[in-house]
C-alpha positions in Angstrom: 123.8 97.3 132.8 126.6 98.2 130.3 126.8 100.9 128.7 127.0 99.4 125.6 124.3 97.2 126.6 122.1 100.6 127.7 122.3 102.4 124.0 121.8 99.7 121.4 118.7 99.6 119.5 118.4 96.4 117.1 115.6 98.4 115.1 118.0 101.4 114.9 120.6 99.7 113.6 118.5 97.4 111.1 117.1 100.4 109.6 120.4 102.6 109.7 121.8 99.4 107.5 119.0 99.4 105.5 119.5 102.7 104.5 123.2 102.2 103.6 122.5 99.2 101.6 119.8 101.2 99.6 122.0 103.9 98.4 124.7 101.6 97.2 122.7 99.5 95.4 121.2 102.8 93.9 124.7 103.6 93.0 125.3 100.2 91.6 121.7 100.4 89.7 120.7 97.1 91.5 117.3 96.7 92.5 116.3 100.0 94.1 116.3 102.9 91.3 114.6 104.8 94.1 117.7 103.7 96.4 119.1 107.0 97.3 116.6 107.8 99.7 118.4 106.0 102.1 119.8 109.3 102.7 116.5 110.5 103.8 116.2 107.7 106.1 119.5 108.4 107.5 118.5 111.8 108.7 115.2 111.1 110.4 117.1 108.2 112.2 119.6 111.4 113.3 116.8 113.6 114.6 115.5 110.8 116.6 118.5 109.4 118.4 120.2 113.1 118.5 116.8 114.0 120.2 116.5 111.0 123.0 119.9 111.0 123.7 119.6 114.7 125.2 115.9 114.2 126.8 117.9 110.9 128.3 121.1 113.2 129.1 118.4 116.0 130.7 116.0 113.7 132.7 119.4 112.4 134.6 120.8 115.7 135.0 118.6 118.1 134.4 121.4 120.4 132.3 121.9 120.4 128.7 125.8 121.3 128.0 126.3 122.4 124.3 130.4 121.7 125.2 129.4 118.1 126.0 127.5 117.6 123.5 129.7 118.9 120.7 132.5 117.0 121.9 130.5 113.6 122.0 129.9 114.3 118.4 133.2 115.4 117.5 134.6 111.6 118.8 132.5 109.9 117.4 132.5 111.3 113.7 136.2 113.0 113.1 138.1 110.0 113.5 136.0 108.1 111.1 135.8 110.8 109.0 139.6 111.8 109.1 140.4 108.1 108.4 137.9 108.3 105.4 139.1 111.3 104.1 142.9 109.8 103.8 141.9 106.9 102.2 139.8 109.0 99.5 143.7 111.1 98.9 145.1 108.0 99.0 143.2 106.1 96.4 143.1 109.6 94.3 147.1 109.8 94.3 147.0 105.8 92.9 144.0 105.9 90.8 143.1 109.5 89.2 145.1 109.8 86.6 144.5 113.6 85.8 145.5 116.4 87.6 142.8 118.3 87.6 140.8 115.2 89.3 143.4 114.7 92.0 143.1 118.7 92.8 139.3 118.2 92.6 139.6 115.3 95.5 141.5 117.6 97.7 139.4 120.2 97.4 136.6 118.6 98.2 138.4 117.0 101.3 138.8 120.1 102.3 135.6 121.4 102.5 134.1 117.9 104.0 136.5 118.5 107.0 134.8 121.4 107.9 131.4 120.5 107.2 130.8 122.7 104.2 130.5 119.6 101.3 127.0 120.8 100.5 127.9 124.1 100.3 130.6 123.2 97.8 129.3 121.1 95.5 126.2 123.5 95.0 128.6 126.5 94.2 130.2 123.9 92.0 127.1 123.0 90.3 128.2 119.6 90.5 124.6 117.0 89.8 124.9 114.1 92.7 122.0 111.6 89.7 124.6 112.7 87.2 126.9 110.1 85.4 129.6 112.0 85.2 130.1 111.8 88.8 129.5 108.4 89.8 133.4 108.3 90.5 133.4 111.1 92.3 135.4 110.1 95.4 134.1 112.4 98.2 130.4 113.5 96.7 128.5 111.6 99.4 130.1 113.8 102.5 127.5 116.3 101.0 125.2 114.6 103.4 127.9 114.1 106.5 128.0 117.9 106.4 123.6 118.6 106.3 124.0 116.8 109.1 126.9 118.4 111.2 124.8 121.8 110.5 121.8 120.4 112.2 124.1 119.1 115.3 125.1 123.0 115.7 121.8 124.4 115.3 120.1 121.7 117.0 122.4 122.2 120.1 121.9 126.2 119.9 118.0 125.1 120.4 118.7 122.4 123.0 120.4 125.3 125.2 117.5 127.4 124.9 114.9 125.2 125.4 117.0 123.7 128.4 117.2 127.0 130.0 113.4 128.3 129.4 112.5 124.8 130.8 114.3 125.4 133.6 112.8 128.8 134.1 109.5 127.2 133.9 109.0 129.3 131.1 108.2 126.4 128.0 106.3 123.2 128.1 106.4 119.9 126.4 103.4 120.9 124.3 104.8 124.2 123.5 108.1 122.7 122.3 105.4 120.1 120.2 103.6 123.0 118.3 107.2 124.7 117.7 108.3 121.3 115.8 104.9 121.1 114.0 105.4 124.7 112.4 108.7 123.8 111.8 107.7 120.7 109.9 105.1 121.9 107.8 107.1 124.9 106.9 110.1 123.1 105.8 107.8 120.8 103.7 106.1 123.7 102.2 109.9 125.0 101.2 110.5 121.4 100.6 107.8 121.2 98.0 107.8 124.7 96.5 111.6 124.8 95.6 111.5 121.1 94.3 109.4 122.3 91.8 111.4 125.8 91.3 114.4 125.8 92.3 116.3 128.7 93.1 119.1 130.1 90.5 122.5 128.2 91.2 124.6 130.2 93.9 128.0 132.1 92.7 131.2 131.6 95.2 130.8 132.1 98.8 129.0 135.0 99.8 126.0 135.2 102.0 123.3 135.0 99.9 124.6 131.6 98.2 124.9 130.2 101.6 121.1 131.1 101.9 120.6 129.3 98.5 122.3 126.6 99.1 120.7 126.7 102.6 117.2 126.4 100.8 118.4 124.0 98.2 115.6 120.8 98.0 118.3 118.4 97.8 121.8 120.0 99.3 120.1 122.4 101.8 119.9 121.9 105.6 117.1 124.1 105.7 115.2 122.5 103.4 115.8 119.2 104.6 114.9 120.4 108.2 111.4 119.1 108.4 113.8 115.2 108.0 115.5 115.9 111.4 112.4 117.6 113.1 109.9 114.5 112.3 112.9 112.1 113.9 112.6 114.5 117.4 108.9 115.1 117.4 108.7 111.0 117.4 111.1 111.0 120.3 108.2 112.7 122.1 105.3 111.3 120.9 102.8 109.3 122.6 102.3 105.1 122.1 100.3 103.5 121.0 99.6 100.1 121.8 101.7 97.1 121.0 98.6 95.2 119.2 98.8 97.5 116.8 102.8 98.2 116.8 103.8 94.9 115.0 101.9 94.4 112.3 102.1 98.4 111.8 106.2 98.2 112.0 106.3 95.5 109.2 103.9 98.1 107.1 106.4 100.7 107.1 109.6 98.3 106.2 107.6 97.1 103.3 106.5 100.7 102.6 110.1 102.0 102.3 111.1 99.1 100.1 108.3 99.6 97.6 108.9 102.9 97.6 112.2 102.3 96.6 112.0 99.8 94.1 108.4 100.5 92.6 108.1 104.1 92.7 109.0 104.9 89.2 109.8 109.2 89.1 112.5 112.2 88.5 114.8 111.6 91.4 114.9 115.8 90.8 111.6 117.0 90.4 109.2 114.3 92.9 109.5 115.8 96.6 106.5 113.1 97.4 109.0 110.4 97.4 111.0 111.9 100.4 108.3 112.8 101.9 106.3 109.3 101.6 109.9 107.5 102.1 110.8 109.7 105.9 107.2 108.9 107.1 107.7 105.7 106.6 110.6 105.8 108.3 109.7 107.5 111.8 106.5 105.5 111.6 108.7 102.5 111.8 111.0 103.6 114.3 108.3 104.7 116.4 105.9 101.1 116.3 109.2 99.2 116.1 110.1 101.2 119.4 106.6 99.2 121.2 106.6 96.2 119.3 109.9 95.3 120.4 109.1 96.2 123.9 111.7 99.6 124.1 110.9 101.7 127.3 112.0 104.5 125.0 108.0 104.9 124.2 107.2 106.5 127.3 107.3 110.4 127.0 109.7 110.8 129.6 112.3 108.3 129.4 113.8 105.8 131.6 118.0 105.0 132.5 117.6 101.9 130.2 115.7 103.5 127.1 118.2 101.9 124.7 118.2 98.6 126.4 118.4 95.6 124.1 115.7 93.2 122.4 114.2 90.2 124.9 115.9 87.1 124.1 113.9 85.6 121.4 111.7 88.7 120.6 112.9 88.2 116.5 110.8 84.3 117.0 108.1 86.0 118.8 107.5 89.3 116.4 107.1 87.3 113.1 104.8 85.1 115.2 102.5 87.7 116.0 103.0 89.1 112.4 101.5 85.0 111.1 98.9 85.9 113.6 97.7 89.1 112.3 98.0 88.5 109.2 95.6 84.9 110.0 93.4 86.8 112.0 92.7 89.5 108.7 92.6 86.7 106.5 90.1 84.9 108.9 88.0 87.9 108.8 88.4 88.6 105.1 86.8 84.8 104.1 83.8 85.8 107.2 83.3 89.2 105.3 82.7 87.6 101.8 80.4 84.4 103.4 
């Protein structure tokens, strides 16, 4: 099998897409007013595939290398990111008219080649829900660069864990409870400084790294618990594949009414994130079953990212019509 072939995940992909799709149309105040969430999404689908593709990496070599692994992520982000970045000067030089914006694009390209977007734009006060930045060229790498910090530190832990493993010194449940305290602290942050948010940061120093660090909506630490839900469901056990489908088309139709029905402050709600990355890993995780991935075993296989069984789109809507008979069969019996 292909490489290629070997890594592709149709459910992956569909709700990576999904979750592009939902923060433009938020920016183009279509449909979703809830739509920027798709950022959430985005970073549970990280922790997930960051996470299998190292417990793939480890079961075939039994090494983790944080050189490799940097260097996988460096090819496949700077290029794109580079190219991005040049067309953003680019379109700056032809289109900004004002100086002052044209400075403020190269700035900020800057700082989004080295991962430090988040960092800038809190110091900078500038408000991603606020009109006045809507044509702000470069104010989604804010995101890009959350998630470049979680490669580093995610690496740092992947070493460690690799070598207490190793050493027989840390178990799978062990590593399990670490990623439970870590979510439910995080959420608890999460929570607590959506609701009081700490004093804006001033220039760089250390402790407005920590703020922005702790930041509900630019903060890698406080967006932590997004990324750690994505790996704990790497590891989690299945369920079975009766209960997958229909569960897998729940959590699609969750995310989009959460998205389009939810009516809240996109500033001062942390329940939306919350309910909108559950959603999320539940999917991935029933989607994994339903479409019949061997990435649902605990420890995974060579082809964990093999591709969907010719016709599997045909036969999961089937046995969606045939849940959803069966409940409406036992709905009518109920009220006879």
């Amino acid at each position: 099998m292909s490489k290629s072939t070997a890594e592709f995940r149709w459910d992956i992909q569909v709700l990576r897409a999904f979750a592009v799709f939902a923060v433009i149309l938020f920016h183009s105040n279509v449909f979703l007013p809830n739509g920027y969430l798709g950022v959430d999404v985005f970073f549970v689908v990280s922790g997930f595939v960051i996470s299998r593709s190292v417990v793939n990496g480890y079961s075939k070599t039994g090494n983790f290398s944080i050189s490799s692994f940097v260097a996988r992520r460096v090819r496949r982000l700077v290029p794109a990111l580079c190219s991005m970045l040049c067309g953003a000067i680019v379109l700056s030089l032809l289109f900004e008219s004002w100086i002052a914006e044209q400075w403020r694009t190269q700035q900020s390209t800057l700082v989004a080649l080295f991962s430090f977007s988040n960092i800038w734009f809190l110091v900078d006060k500038v408000d991603y829900f606020s009109p006045s930045n809507e044509f702000n060229l470069l104010l989604h790498t804010w995101s890009l660069s959350v998630e470049e910090q979680f490669y580093i530190g995610f690496a740092l832990v992947a070493a460690l864990v690799g070598i207490l493993a190793r050493a027989g010194r840390v178990s799978k449940r062990q590593v399990s409870v670490v990623l439970f305290s870590t979510i439910g602290l995080s959420i608890v942050i999460f929570v607590r400084l959506s609701a009081h948010p700490p004093s804006p940061p001033i220039g760089f120093s250390l402790k407005s790294i920590v703020k922005v660090a702790l930041n509900p909506f630019y903060g890698t630490i406080a967006r932590s618990w997004q990324f750690a839900l994505g790996i704990l469901m790497a590891l989690y056990p299945p369920v079975s594949r009766r209960k997958a489908i229909p569960l897998s088309f729940v959590c699609a139709l969750a995310l989009v009414v959460i998205m389009r029905f939810w009516s809240s402050s996109a500033t001062t709600n942390p329940w939306l994130n919350i309910s909108a990355s559950v959603a999320s890993v539940l999917f991935i995780r029933w989607a994994c079953i339903a479409f019949r991935y061997s990435d649902h075993k605990i420890l995974p296989s060579r082809n964990a990212f093999s591709p969907p069984p010719e016709g599997f789109f045909s036969k999961y809507f089937s046995a969606l019509s045939k849940s959803f008979s069966r409940i409406a069969r036992l709905t009518r019996t109920s009220r006879a």
